[in-house]
N, C-alpha and C positions, 0 to 999 in steps of 0.2 A: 540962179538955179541952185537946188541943194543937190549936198552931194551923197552918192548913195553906194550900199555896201549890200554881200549876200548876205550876212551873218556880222552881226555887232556883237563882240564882249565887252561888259562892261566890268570894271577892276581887275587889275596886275595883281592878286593876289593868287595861289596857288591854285584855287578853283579856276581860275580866269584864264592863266597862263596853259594849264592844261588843255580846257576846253579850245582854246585859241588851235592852240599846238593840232590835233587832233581834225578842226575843220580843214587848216592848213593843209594837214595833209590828203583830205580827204576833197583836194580841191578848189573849196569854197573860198570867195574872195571874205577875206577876213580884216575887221577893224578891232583892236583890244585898244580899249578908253581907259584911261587911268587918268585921275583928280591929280594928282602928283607926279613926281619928276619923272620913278623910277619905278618897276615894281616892287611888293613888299615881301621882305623877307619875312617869314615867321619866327619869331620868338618865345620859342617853346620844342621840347622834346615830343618828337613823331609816333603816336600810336598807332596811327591807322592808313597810311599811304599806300594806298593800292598795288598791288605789286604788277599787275597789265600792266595802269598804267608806266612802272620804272624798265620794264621790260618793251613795250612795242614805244614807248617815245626813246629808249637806249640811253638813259639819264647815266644811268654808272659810265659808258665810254666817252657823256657828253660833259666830265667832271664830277656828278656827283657822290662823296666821301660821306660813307659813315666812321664816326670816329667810336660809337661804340654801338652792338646789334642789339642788344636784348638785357637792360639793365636790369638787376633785383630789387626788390620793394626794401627799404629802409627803416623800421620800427624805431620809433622813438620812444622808447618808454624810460625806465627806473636804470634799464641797460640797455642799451641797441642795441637791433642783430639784424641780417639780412634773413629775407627770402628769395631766392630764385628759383627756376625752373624745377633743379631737380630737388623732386617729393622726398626723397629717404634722406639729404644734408636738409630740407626745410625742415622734417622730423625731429632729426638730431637734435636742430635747435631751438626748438621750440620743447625738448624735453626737458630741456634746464628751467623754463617756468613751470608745464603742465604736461603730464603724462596725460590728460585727456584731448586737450587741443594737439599732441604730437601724435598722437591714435586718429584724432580726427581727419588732420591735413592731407593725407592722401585721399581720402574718398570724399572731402569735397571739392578737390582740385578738377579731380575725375570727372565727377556731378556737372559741377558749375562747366565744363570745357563741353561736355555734351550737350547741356542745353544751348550754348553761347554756337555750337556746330549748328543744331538746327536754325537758329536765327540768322546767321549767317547763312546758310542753303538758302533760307525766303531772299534776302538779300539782295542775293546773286542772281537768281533766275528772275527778282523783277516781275511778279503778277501783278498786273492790275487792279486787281478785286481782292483776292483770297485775302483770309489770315491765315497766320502760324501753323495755326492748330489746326489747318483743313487738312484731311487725311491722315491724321495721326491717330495712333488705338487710343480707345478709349480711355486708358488710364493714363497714355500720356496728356491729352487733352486735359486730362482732371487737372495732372500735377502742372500743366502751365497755365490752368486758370486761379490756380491757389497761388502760383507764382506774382500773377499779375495783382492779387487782391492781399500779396503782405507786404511792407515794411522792408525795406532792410535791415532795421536793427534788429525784428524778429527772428526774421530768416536767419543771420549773423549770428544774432543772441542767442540761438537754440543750438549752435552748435561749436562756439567757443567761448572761454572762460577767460582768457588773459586781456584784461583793460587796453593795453596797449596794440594788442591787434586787432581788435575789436576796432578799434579806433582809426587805426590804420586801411584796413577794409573797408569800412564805411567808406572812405574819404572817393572810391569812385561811385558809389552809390550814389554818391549826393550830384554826379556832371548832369548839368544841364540845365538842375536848378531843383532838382529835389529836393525836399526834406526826407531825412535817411528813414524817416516813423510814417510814412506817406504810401498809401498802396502806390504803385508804378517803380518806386526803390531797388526793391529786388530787381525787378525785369529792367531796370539800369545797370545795376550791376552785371546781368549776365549778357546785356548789349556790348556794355564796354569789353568784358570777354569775348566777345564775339568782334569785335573790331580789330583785323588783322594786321600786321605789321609783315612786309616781306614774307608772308607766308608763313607768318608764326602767330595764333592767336595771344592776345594778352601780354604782347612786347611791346615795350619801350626803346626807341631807337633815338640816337641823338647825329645828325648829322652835320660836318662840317659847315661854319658859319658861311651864307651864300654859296655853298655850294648847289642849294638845290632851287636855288630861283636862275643863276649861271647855266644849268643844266636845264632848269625848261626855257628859259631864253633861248639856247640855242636850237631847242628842239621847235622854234617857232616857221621856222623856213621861210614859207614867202605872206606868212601874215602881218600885218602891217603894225603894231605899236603905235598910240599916238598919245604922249604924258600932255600934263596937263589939261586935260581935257574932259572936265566935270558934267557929266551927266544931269541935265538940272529937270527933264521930264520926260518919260517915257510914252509916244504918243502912239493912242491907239484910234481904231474906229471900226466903228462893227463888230463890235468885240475880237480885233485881231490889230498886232502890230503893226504900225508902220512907220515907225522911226524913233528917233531919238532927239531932243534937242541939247543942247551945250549951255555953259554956264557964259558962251562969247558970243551966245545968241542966233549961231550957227545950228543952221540941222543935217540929218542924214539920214536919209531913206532908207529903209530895210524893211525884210519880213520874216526877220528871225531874229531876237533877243535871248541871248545865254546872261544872265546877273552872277558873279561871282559875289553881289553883296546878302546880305542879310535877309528874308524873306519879308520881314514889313518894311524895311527902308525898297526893296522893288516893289510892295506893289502898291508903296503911298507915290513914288514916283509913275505908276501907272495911273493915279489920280485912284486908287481902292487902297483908304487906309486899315489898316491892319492894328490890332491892339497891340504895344509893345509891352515887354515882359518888365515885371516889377523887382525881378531879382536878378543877376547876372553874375560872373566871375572876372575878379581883376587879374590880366597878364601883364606882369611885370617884368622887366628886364633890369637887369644891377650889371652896368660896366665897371669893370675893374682898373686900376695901374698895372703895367705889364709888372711882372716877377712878383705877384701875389703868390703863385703857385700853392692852389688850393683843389686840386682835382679830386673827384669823388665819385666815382661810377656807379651811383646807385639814382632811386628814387625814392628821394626824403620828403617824407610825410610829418609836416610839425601839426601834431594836436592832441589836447592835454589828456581829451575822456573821451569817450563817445558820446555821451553827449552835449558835447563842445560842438558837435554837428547841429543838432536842431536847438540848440540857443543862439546859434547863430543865423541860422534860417530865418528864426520869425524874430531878433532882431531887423535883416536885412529888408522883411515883408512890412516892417514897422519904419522901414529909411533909415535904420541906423545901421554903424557897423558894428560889430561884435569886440568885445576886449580881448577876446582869444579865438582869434580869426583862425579855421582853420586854413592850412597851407601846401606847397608841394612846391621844391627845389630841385630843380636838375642845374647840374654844369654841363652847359654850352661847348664852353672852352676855360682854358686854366683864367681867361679873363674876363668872363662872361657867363654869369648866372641867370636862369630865367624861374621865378618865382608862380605857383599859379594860387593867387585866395579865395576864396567862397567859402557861403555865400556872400555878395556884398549888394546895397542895393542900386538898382537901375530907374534912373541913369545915376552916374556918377560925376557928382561933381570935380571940379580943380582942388576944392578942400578937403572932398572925400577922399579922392586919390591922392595925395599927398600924406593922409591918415596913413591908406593902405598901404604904402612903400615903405612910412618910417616903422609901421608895426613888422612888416617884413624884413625890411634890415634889422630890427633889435630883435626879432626871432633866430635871425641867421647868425647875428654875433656871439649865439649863443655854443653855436656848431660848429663859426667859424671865426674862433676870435681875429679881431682886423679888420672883421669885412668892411664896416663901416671907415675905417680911417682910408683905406682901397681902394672907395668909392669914388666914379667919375664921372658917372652920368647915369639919370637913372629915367627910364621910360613903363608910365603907364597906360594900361590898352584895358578897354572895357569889352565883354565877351557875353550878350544877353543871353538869360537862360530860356528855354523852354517849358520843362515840369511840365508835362500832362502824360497821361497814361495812355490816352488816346491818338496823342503823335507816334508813343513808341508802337501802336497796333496798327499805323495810318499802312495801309497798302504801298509797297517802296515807289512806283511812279509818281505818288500823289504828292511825294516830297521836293520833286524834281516839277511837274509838271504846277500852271497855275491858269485858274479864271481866264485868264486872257489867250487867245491863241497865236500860238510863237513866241511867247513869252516864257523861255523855261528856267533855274533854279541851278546855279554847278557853286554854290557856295558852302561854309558848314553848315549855316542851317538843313540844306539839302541832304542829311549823313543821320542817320537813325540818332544819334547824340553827336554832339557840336563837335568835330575833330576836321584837322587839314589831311584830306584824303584822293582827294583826285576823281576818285569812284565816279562822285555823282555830277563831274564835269564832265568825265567822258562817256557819260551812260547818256548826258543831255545834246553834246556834241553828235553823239551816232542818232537821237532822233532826228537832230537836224539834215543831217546827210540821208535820212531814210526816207525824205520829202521830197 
């Protein structure tokens, strides 16, 4: 006889762990499937983690540490300088290149934080149907349809002069798999604005290393965890779930599927293959020897011009990688760097990725002489892009919800642009409890 469950997740990844978390509590006999031992910790600095969910799962009293809340952007240029929060020191320093871009930065911080508000408001309330622009005056409607039809370099270009921010700027433009000269660009950028950190938009949080998989761990209660345990087809019939089977040729009965994975990797495992993306982003991790001590509280953006952005683009749309890859370094911890490149192309091979690490270590030796002699283990992750202008206007349930019934989506794919957020684990989680 197979064995059977109310609610299966499949992957220990942070979408997984929450959605689990959540049915858990909400009753439901719960199986979390993970292909591997353990869950995965993410490797990379937190933009976007739902702040519900670190508030009703009680993640801060269940371990998890932020070691820094809200880092400032990093300009690499001719001379570095930081940007953060506050508009009148970003001023300051930006007046030592351009009295016009130190005049400008306040009112497009302003701009861009209002648009990235209403996007966030659709977000949250979750329509069905509508888009953005429904109910908004006419003139706002104008200005988010010229939003959606330019470019970021334009948009960017039309309102700063210094190569190096210019450059810097772009660099969230391009998540997901943009090219920065591409209409959908801008309306990337003021997504990623609009994707909130602990209740701050457009923050960077770095959390202690395992702390926040420790802390949805515990937040699991009586759902079951069960590692090695490869999902190898998602069975349906009638157009509606009804199991899962394993990679040890074992099955299990269910009538609800939560996917923590990828949206074409579920729903080729639902037997409805999905076109996979031709461009993506490498996450790299660089372990260090203890007593490197190299800490750095910002976010470091290595790229040379702006457009070092779309020569890299449509290198990556051509399979190759770029010679001057752009980049983004955060410190983890004093022994632990996490690197993010794009574009690069997808998939990526073993020789591909091997490219992208040593260009990223001889980027970084540049900022941090040693890093490379330091080095002690260096892991690559591939992260497919999406780029279309039509995902970013897709109605928010359609991101979650799929073809198949009982089959929902709590992965990044699931997130208006690719981040570890939680959002759309517990948004798919409460459909399942509202059945």
């Amino acid at each position: 006889m197979s064995e059977r469950a109310a609610a299966i997740v499949i992957g220990a990844g942070i979408g997984g762990l929450v959605a689990s978390a959540y049915l858990a509590r909400g009753g439901v006999h719960t199986l979390l499937l993970e292909a591997r031992e353990q869950p995965r910790e993410p490797a990379e600095a937190l933009i976007a983690l739902d702040a519900r969910v670190i508030s009703e799962l009680r993640l801060l009293s269940r371990g998890l540490v932020f070691t820094h809340r809200d880092l400032p952007l990093a300009v690499q240029g001719e001379i570095s300088f930081l940007l953060g929060r506050d508009l009148h020191a970003a001023s300051a320093t930006l007046s030592k290149f351009s009295d016009a871009d130190a005049l400008t930065w306040p009112r497009y911080r302003r701009t861009l934080m209002a648009e990235a508000r209403k996007l966030r408001r659709w977000w949250w309330t979750m329509p069905e149907e509508e888009r953005p622009d429904l109910g908004w005056s006419a003139g706002a409607r104008h200005a988010f349809q010229r939003l959606c039809l330019m470019g970021a370099d334009a948009y960017l270009g039309a309102r700063f002069e210094t190569p190096a921010l210019l450059a810097a700027l772009l660099w969230d433009a391009s998540a997901g798999g943009f090219s920065v000269n591409e209409p959908g660009s801008a309306l990337a950028l003021v997504w990623r604005a609009a994707q909130e950190m602990e209740g701050r938009q457009a923050a960077t949080t770095v959390a202690r290393p395992g702390s926040l998989v420790m802390a949805l761990t515990k937040a699991q209660t009586m759902a079951q965890f069960r590692p090695k345990a490869r999902v190898t087809q998602i069975v349906t019939r009638a157009g509606g779930v009804t199991g899962v089977l394993l990679a040890d040729g074992s099955e299990i009965e269910t009538d609800h599927v939560i996917s923590s994975l990828l949206r074409a990797r579920t729903l080729r495992l639902a037997g409805f293959p999905e076109t996979e993306a031709r461009i993506g982003e490498a996450q790299i991790l660089l372990r260090l020897r203890s007593g490197f001590h190299a800490s750095s509280a910002a976010r470091h953006i290595l790229v040379s011009r702006p457009d070092a952005h779309i020569d890299a683009h449509e290198a990556a749309r051509a399979g190759r990688i770029a010679a001057n890859l752009p980049m983004e370094w955060v410190m983890l911890a004093p022994d632990l760097i996490a690197v993010t490149a794009r574009p690069v192309p997808a998939p990526l091979k073993t020789e591909g990725r091997a490219r992208v690490a040593a260009q990223a270590v001889m980027a970084l030796s540049r900022a941090l002489p040693g890093v490379a002699e330091a080095l002690t283990g260096v892991e690559v992750h591939l992260r497919p892009g999406r780029a279309s202008l039509s995902d970013l206007l897709a109605p928010p349930v359609s991101r979650i919800t799929t073809p198949i019934k009982g089959l929902l989506l709590a992965g990044e794919s699931a997130e208006p642009l690719p981040a570890i957020s939680g959002r759309a684990a517990r948004v798919a989680a409460r459909l399942v409890l509202s059945h």
